[in-house]
N, C-alpha and C positions, 0 to 999 in steps of 0.2 A: 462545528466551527473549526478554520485554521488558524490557530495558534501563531503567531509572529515567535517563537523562540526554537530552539533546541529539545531534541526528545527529553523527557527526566534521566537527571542522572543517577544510572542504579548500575550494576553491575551484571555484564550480557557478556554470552558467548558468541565471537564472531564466528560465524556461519562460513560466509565465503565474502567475496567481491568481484564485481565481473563489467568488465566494459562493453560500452551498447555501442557499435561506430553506425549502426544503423535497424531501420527495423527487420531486414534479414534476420538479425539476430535475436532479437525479441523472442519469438517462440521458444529457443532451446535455453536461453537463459530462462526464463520463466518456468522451465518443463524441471530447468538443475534445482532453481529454490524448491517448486514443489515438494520436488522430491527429496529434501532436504526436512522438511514440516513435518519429520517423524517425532511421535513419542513412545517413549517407552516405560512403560504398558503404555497401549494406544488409549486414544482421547475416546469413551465410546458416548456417541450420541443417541438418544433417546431415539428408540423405532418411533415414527410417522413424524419425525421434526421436518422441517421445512429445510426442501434443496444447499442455501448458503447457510444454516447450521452448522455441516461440515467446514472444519476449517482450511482445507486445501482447495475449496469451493472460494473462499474470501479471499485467501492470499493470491490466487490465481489473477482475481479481478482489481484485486488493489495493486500487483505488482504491475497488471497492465496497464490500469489509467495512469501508474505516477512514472512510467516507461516513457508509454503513449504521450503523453502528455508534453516530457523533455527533449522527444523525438520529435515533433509536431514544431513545437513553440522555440527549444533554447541550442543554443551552441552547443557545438562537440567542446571536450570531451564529457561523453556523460560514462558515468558509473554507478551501479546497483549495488549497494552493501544488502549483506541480511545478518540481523543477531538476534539472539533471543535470549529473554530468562526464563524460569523455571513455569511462565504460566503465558507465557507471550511472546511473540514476532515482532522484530521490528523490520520495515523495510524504508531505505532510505536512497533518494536516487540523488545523485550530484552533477550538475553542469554547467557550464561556463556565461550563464547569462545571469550574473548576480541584481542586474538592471531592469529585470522581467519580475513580476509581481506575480504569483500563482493566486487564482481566482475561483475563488465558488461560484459554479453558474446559479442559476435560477432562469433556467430555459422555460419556453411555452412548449405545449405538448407540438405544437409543430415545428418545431424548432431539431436539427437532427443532431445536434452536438454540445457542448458546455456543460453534460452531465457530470464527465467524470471526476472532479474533486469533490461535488457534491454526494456520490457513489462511494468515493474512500471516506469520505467524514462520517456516512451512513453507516459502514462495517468495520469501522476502527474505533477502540474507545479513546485513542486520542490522534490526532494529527498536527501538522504545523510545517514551517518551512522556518530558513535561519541563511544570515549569507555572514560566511567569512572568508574575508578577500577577495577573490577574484573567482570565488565558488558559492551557487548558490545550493541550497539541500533542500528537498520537499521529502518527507517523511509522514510514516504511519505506525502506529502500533496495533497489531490483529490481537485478542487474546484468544487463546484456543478453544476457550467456553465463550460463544457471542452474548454481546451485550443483554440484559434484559430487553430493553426499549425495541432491539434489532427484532431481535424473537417476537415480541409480542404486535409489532408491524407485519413482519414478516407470514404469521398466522391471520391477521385482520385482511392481507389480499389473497 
């Protein structure tokens, strides 16, 4: 589900912030946050866990559809924040179409697109979007251990 509010208020390290004027830029922005999803000591995942267990595998995909998605549908200017606390990522994209309502699809399988916030709500334990002003925010939180429900999906395909 998307949440209508604001991520919880807890206390995060801002990461970085980085403007999208287009999708040129998409890939290397996305390649900085990856590369940013370090921990130290690293996060280790159980040998034979399923591919999106890894969590530079989720953030990859969630930084793309909530990119994707701003780039597609909303006004310049968009920007990508990323923070995190001690057990999680947040990622939060902002752009100028505070009047555009982000949407869970529920596509048919022939259907080629509408997937992706249905995709972030799958590998986030939480998400939402929130407008203040003249800004709207769609946002996700990744934890670096996936969800139970995601895992235990994730094994049943």
């Amino acid at each position: 589900m998307l949440s209508r509010n604001p991520p919880p208020d807890v206390l995060r390290h801002e990461r970085g912030s980085w403007a999208l004027p287009g999708l040129d830029q998409l890939t290397g922005t996305r390649e900085t946050i990856i590369s940013l999803c370090v921990r130290n000591p690293p996060i280790v995942v159980p040998p034979g866990s399923p591919h999106l267990a890894v969590l530079t595998h989720r953030m990859e995909i969630v930084c793309t559809e909530l990119a994707g998605n701003a780039l597609r549908h909303a006004r310049q200017p968009i920007h990508i924040h990323l923070s995190s606390t001690a057990s999680s990522w947040l990622i939060r994209v902002d752009d100028a179409s505070p009047d555009l309502t982000p949407v869970v699809g529920h596509p048919t399988a022939e259907q080629i697109g509408g997937r992706g916030l249905s995709i972030v709500v799958s590998l986030a334990s939480a998400a939402g979007w929130y407008v203040r002003e003249s800004v709207k925010t769609v946002w996700a939180e990744v934890p670096d251990i996936p969800p139970a429900k995601l895992l235990a999906r994730l094994r049943e395909a």
